[in-house]
VMD Tcl script that draws the C-alpha trace (Angstrom):
set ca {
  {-39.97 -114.72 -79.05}
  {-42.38 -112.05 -78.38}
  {-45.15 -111.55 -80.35}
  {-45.56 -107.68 -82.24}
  {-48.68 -105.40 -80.85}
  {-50.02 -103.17 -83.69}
  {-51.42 -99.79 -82.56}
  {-52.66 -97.57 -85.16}
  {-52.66 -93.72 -85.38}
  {-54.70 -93.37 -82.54}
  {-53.40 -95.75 -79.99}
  {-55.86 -98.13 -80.36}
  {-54.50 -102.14 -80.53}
  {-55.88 -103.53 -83.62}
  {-55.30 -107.62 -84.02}
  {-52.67 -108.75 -86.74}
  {-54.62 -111.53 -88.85}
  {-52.49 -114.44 -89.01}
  {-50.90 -115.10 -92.11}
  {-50.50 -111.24 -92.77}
  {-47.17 -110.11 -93.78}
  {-45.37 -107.68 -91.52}
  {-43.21 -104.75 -93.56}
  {-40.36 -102.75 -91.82}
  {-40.76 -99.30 -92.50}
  {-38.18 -96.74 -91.67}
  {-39.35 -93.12 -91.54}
  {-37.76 -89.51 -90.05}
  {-39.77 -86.62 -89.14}
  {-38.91 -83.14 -88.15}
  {-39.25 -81.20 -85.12}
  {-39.26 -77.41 -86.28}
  {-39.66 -75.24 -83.16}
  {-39.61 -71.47 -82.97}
  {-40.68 -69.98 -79.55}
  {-42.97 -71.88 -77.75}
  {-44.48 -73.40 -81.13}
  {-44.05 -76.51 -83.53}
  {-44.81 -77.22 -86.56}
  {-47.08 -79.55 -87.37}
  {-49.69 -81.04 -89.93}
  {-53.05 -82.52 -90.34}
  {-53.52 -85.40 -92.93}
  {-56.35 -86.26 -95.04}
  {-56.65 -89.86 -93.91}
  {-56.57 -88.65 -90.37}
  {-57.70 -84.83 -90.19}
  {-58.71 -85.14 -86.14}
  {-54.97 -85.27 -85.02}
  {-51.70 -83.40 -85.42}
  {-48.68 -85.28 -86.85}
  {-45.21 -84.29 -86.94}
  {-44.06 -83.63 -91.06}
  {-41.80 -86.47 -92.40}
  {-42.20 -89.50 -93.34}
  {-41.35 -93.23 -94.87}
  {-37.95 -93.01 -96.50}
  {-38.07 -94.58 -100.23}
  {-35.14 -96.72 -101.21}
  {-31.41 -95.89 -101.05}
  {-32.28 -92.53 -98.74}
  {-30.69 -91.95 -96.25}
  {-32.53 -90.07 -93.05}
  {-31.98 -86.87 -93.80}
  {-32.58 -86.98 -97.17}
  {-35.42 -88.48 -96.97}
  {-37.00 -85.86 -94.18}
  {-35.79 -82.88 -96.09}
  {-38.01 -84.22 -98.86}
  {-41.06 -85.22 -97.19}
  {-40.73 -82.00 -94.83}
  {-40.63 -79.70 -98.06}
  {-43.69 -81.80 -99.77}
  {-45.55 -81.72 -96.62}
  {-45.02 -77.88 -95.53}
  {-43.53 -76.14 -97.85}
  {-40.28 -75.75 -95.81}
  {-37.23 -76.48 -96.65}
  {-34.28 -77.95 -94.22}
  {-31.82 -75.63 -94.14}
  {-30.25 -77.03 -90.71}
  {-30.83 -80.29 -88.47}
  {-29.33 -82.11 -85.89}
  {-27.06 -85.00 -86.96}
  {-28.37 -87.43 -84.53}
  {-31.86 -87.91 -83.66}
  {-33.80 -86.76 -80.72}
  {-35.13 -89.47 -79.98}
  {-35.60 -93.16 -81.61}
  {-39.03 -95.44 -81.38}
  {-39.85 -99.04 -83.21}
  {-43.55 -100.66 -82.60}
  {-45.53 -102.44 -84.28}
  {-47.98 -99.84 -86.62}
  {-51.29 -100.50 -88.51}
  {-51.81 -97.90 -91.34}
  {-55.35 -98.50 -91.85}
  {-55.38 -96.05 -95.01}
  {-53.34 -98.87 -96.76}
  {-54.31 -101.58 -94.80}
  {-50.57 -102.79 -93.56}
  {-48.85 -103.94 -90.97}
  {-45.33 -102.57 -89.86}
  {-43.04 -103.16 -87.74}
  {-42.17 -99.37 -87.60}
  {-38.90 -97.46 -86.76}
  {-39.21 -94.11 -86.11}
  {-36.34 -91.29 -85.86}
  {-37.12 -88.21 -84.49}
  {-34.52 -85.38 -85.46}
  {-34.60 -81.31 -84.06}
  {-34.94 -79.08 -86.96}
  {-32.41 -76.21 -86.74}
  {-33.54 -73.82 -89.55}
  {-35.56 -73.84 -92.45}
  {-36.97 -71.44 -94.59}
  {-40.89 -71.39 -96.44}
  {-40.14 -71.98 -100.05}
  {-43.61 -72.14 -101.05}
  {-47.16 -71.93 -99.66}
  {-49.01 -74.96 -98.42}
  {-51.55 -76.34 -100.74}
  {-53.31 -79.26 -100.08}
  {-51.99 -81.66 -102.34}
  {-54.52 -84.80 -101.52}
  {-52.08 -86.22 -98.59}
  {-51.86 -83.16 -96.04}
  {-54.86 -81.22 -94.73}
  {-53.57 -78.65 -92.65}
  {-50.03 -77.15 -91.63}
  {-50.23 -74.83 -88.24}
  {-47.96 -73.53 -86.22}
  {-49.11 -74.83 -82.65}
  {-48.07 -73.40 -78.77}
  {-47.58 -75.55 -75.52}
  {-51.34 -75.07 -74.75}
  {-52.59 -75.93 -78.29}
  {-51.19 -79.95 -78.11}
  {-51.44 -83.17 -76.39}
  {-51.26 -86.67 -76.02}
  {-55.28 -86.46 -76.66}
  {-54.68 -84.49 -80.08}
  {-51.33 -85.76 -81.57}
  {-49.77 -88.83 -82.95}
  {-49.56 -91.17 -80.10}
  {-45.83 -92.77 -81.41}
  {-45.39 -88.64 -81.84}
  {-46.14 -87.12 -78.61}
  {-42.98 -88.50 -76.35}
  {-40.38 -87.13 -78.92}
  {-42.41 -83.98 -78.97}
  {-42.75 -83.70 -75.48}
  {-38.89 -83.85 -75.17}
  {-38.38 -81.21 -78.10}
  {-40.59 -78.65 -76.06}
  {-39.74 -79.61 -72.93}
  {-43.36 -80.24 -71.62}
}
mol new
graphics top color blue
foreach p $ca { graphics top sphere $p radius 0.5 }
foreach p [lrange $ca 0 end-1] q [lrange $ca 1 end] { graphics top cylinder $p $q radius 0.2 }
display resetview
C-alpha cells in the first residue's frame, strides 16, 4: 500500500507525524467565469494566494448544496445555475496548517453557470478578499496549487 504525501496550500510536502489521524474531507468549489475573468477569493489564513470559493461540505450535503452555501458565504453570490457533473475531480493528501490536520482530500471542481450578487462582500474573519481576476492576473505561482489544473481547464489556459 502506498503511503499518503501531504502538501499544504502552497505545494510544499510537509511530513505526516506518525500516529496522526488522517480525516477524509470532501469539499466542492465553484468556477464562476464571465469573459476572460474568474472569480476568486483571498483567505485570512492565507492572504498571499487566490483560492477558488467553496468549500468542505458539512454532514448529509450533498455537492451542490454544500457549494451554493459556501459560495454565497464566501462572495456574496448566489448559484443560480451549475453544471451537474464536475469539471474536474482531484484527491491528495492535504495539510491545513490553520487547524493543524491531516486529510486525505477529495476535491470536485464544478463550472458555475449563473449567479447573481445578493449581497456585498464583507470580511467576515474567514475571507480576505473577493476579485474578479483576467488570464494575465493568475497562475500556478499565485493560486491554490490543488486549484490551478481545474482552473486552467475552466479558462482554457
Amino acid at each position: 500500500m502506498k503511503t499518503m504525501e501531504f502538501f499544504d496550500r502552497n505545494g510544499r510536502s510537509v511530513t505526516k507525524p506518525a500516529g496522526r489521524e488522517v480525516t477524509k474531507r470532501v469539499s466542492a468549489y465553484g468556477l464562476y467565469i464571465d469573459g476572460d475573468r474568474i472569480l476568486l477569493i483571498k483567505s485570512n489564513v492565507h492572504p498571499h494566494v487566490w483560492e477558488l470559493p467553496g468549500g468542505g461540505l458539512e454532514s448529509g450535503e450533498s455537492l451542490p448544496e454544500g457549494l451554493k452555501r459556501e459560495f454565497m458565504e464566501e462572495t456574496g453570490y448566489e448559484i443560480e445555475e451549475l453544471d451537474e457533473k464536475p469539471l474536474a475531480k482531484g484527491n491528495s493528501g492535504f495539510y491545513a496548517d490553520d487547524v493543524d490536520k491531516f486529510c486525505d482530500s477529495h476535491r470536485y471542481f464544478f463550472r458555475v453557470r449563473k449567479a447573481a450578487q445578493r449581497s456585498r462582500f464583507r470580511d467576515k474573519g474567514e475571507v480576505k478578499e473577493v476579485a474578479w481576476l483576467g488570464h494575465s492576473e493568475i497562475s500556478a505561482s499565485n493560486v491554490f496549487h490543488q486549484q490551478w489544473e481545474a482552473i486552467k481547464v475552466a479558462m482554457g489556459l
